[in-house]
N, C-alpha and C positions, 0 to 999 in steps of 0.2 A: 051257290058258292060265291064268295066274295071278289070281286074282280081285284087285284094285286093294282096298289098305289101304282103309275108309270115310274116317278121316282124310284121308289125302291126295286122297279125290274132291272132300272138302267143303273142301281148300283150293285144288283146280283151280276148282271153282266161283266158291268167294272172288275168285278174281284175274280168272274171265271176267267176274264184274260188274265187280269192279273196273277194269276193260282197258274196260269199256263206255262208264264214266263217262267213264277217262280213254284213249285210246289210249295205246299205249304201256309197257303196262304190262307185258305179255307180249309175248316174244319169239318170233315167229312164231305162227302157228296153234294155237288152243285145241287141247291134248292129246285132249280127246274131244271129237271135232265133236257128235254128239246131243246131248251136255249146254251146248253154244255154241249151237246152234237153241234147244233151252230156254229158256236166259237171255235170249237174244234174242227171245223171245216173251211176256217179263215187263214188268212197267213198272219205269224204270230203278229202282234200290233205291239210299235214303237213305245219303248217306256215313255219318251217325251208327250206320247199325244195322250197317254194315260193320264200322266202327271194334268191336263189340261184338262181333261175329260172329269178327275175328281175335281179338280176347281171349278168348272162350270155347275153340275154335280151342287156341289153345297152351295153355289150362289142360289140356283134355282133351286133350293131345299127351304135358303132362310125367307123366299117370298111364297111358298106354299100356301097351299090351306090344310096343311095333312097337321092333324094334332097334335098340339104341342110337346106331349112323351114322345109321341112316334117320331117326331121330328127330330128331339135332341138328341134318340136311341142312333136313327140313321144317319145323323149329323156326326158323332163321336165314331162311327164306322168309318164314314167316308174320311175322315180326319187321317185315321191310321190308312183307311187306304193311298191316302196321295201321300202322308209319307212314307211307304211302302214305293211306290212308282216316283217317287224323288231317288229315292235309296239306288231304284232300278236303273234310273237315269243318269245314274252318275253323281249323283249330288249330295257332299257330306256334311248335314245339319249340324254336327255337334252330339254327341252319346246323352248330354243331357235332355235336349230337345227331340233327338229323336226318339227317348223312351216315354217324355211326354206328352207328343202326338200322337205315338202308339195307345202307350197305352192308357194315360188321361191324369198320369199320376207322375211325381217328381221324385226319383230315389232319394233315401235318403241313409248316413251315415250313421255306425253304430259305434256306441265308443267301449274300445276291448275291455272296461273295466267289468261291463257287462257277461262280454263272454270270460273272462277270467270266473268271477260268481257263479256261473256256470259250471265253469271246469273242476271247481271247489266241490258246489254239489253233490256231481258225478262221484268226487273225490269221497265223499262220502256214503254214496250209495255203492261202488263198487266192489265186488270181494277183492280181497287179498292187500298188500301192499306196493307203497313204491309212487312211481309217479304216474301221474292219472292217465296218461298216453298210453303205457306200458299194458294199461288196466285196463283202459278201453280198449286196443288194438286183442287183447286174452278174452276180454269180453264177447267182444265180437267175433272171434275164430273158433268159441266154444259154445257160439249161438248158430251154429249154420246150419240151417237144417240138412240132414244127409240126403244127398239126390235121389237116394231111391223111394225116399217119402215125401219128396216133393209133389208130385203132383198128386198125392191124396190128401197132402194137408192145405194145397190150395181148392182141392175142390171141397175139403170140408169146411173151410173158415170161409168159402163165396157162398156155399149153399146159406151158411147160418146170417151170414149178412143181408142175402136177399130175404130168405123166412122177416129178418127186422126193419127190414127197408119196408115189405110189401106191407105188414103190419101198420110200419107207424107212419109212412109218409105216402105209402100206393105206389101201385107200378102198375102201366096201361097192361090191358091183355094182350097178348102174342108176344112182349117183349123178351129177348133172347140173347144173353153173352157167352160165346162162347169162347173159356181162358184156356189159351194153350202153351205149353214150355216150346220154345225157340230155343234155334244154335244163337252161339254166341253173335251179340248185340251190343252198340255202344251205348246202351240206353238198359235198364233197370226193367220199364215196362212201361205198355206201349197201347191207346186205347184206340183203333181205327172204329168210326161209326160208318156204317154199309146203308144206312136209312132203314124205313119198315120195322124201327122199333128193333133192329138188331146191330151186336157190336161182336166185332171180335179184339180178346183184351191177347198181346202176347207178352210172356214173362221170360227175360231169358235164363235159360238153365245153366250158364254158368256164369250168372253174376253172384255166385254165392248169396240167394238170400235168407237172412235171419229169420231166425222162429218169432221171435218178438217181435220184429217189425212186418209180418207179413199182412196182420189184420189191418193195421191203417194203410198199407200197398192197397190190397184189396178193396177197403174200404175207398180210398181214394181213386184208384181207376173204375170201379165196379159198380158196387152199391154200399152207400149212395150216391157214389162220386159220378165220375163221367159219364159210362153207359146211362145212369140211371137221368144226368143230366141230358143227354141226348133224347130219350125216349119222353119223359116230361116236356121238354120243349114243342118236342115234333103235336104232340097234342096240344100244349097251350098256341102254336099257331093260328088254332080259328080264330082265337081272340086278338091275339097279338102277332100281325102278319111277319113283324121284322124280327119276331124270331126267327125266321125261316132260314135267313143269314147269319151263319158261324163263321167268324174268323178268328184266327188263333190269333193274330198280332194286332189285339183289340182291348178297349175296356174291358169288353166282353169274356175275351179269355182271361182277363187277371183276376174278373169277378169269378170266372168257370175254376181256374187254379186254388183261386182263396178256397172258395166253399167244397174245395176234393181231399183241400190239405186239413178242411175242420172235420172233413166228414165224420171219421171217428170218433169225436167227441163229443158227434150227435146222437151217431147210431153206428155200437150201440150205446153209445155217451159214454161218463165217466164209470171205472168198472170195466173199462173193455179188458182190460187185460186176464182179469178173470173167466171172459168168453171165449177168448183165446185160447186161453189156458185147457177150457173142456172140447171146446172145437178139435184142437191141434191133438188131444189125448189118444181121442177116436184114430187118428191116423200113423197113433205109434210115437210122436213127437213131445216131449215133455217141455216145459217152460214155465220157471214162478210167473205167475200175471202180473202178480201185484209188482215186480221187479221189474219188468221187462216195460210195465205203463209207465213206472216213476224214471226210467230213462230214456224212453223216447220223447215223454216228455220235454225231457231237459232239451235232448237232441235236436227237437223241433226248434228251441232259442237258440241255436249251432246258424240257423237256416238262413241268416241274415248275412253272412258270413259271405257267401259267394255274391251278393250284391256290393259289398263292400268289398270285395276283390274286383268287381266288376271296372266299378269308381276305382280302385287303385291306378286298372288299366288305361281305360278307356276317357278317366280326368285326366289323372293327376299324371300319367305316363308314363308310368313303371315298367320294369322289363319284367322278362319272367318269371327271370329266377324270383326274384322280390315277389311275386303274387304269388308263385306257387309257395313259399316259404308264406305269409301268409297263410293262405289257404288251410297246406297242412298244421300250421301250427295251432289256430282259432277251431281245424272242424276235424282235428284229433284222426288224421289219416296220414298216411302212410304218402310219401315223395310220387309215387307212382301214382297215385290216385289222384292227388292235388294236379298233377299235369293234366291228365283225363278232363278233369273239372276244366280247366284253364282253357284246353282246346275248344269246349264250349263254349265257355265269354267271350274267346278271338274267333269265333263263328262267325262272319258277317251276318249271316240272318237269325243269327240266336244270341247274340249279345247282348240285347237286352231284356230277354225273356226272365233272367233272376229276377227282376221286379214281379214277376206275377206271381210268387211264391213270399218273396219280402214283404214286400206291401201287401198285397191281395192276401195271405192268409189272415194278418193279424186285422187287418179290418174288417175281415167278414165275422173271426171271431168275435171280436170287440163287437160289432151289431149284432150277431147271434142272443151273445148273454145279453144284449136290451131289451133283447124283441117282448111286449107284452106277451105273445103267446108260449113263447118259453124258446128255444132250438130246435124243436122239432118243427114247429110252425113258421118260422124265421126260414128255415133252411126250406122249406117247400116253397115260401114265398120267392124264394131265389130263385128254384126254379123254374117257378113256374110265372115269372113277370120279366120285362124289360127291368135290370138294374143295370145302372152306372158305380163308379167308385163314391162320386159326390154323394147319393141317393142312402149313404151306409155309414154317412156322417153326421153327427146329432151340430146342434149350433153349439157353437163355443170349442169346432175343432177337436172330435175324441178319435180315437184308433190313430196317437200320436200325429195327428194335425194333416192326415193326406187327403185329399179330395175337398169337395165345401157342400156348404147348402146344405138344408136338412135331412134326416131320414124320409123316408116318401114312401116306400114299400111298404103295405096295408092288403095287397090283394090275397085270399084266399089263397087257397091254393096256386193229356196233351202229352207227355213224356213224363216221367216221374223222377224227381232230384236223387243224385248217388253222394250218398255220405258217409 
């Protein structure tokens, strides 16, 4: 067995204090339990000596000899970790800078003529008349799946996700999710990884969720999305030690968000709504596919929306009223639910998370449809290598101009948005 870099022990450590202070900070279970009993048997440690601790940290990163991937992989960690233990420390970078130390990317601004185009569309795909709010808001209150079918139609739309996950991309043996309905939660759904190849996914049962949109949920916390990301990683660690380190408020996790929000249109790609459609039959539940793909579709270009409410706030210095008018008005919800949203972006530690859904989906998408090997081969290579945001960008700036440097991935083989 390979002895673990020193560097990368002492930036596992770095993030179990850090993840002590704040929950949340690492994405599932400390990599080495011993050194998590450890820390846990210390007195919590000062965000100040933290903040010092990651800068020494990446000094003694950039005179290494540890390989240059491996370097820049645990160098962009360590990045968002010290500004994480800056944030802890008392100290306010700026919403724009601290979503670019986080997460390696610079939000950017969508102009409403886009989501108007949008709202057209829908206008068009929706039954009935009147105006497209009215239509969406009927839409959506006569897509809900009835609770007493819910937990058969999520176990038939996960089972038929994993049948085409294990098919076309693999799934190590012994891995295990188990998806349960939760009381009410401020969150949609919810993916905890336990280690040992198992996750448990909770959905809550009274967020009313839709028939339509259940397969890319699914798909996005399940298979292929998170669990399936957890248990690929945990095996490509022989190769690539600094998988071993997840942290949500990372490159890492904006690349983990993109590739959960494309999952579905990898697997089971275009056409899903049609597998929904027979999935969801079995458990009583009826929905046109083809209806219900050609709007979430659209819905998914809504997505850009709470990052631009974000900037409203947190730039330009809006009050609330203003972002939640906003909000509801751009992502076709309801006063009550644009608050919900809004409590999120004034999160101090979730404020800037819209970026890894804004950014991170469309780039991964954008590098998906490149990949020589088509998306199915693209999306394994995600999970199964060290990627950055830069690593997903071709030269000449594609997936609208975020990240740099070229594409680079060639190897073989978190909470979910309410809208």
């Amino acid at each position: 067995m390979m002895t673990p870099d020193p560097l990368l022990v002492a930036t596992v450590e770095l993030a179990v204090r850090l993840d002590r202070l704040r929950p949340g900070i690492l994405d599932g279970p400390a990599p080495d339990a011993a050194l998590a009993r450890r820390v846990a048997d210390e007195p919590p440690s000062e965000p100040g000596r933290l903040v010092a601790d990651a800068a020494r940290l990446r000094a003694e990163l950039s005179g290494s000899g540890m390989p240059a991937p491996c370097r820049r992989h645990l160098d962009a960690g360590l990045t968002a970790l010290h500004c994480q233990a800056r944030l802890l420390d008392g100290d306010r970078p700026g919403y724009l800078a601290e979503v670019r130390d986080t997460f390696g990317v610079t939000p950017r601004r969508t102009d409403p003529d886009e989501y108007r185009e949008v709202h057209r569309r829908l206008g068009a795909l929706l039954p009935g008349r009147g105006p497209v709010v009215a239509r969406m808001r009927a839409y959506r209150e006569g897509d809900v799946v009835p609770p007493r079918r819910l937990g058969a139609a999520v176990t038939a739309v996960t089972a038929e996700l994993r049948r085409r996950t294990r098919d076309l991309l693999g799934l190590p043996r012994g891995e295990d999710a188990v998806v349960a309905l939760v009381a009410d939660r401020p969150w949609t759904a919810f993916t905890r990884y336990r280690g040992g190849l198992r996750s448990r996914v909770s959905i809550t049962d009274a967020a009313r969720i839709r028939a339509g949109a259940l397969l890319p949920l699914l798909a996005h916390e399940v298979y292929p999305g998170h669990h399936t990301q957890y248990c690929r990683a945990e095996v490509a660690v022989a190769r690539f030690p600094e998988l071993a380190l997840r942290l949500v408020h990372s490159p890492q996790g904006l690349i983990a968000e993109g590739a959960a929000e494309a999952a579905a249109g990898v697997v089971p790609g275009p056409g899903w709504g049609a597998v929904a459609a027979r999935a969801l039959a079995g458990a009583g539940v009826r929905i046109d596919g083809d209806l219900a793909e050609r709007v979430e579709s659209e819905l998914d270009l809504l997505g850009r929306v709470r990052q631009d409410a974000a900037l409203l706030r947190h730039v330009d210095g809006a009050d609330p009223d203003e972002v939640t008018a906003y909000l509801a008005r751009w992502l076709l919800v309801p006063e009550a639910r644009a608050r919900r949203i809004l409590a999120f972006l004034d999160h101090p530690q979730w404020r800037g998370y819209p970026v890894t859904y804004a950014e991170g989906a469309p780039l991964v998408r954008s590098w998906l449809a490149r990949h020589p090997g088509g998306p199915v081969a693209g999306l394994r290579a995600l999970l199964d290598t060290p990627v950055l945001p830069p690593d997903l960008v071709t030269e000449g700036g594609d997936a609208r101009g975020n990240g740099s440097g070229t594409a680079a991935v060639t190897a073989p083989a978190l909470l979910h948005p309410e809208y």
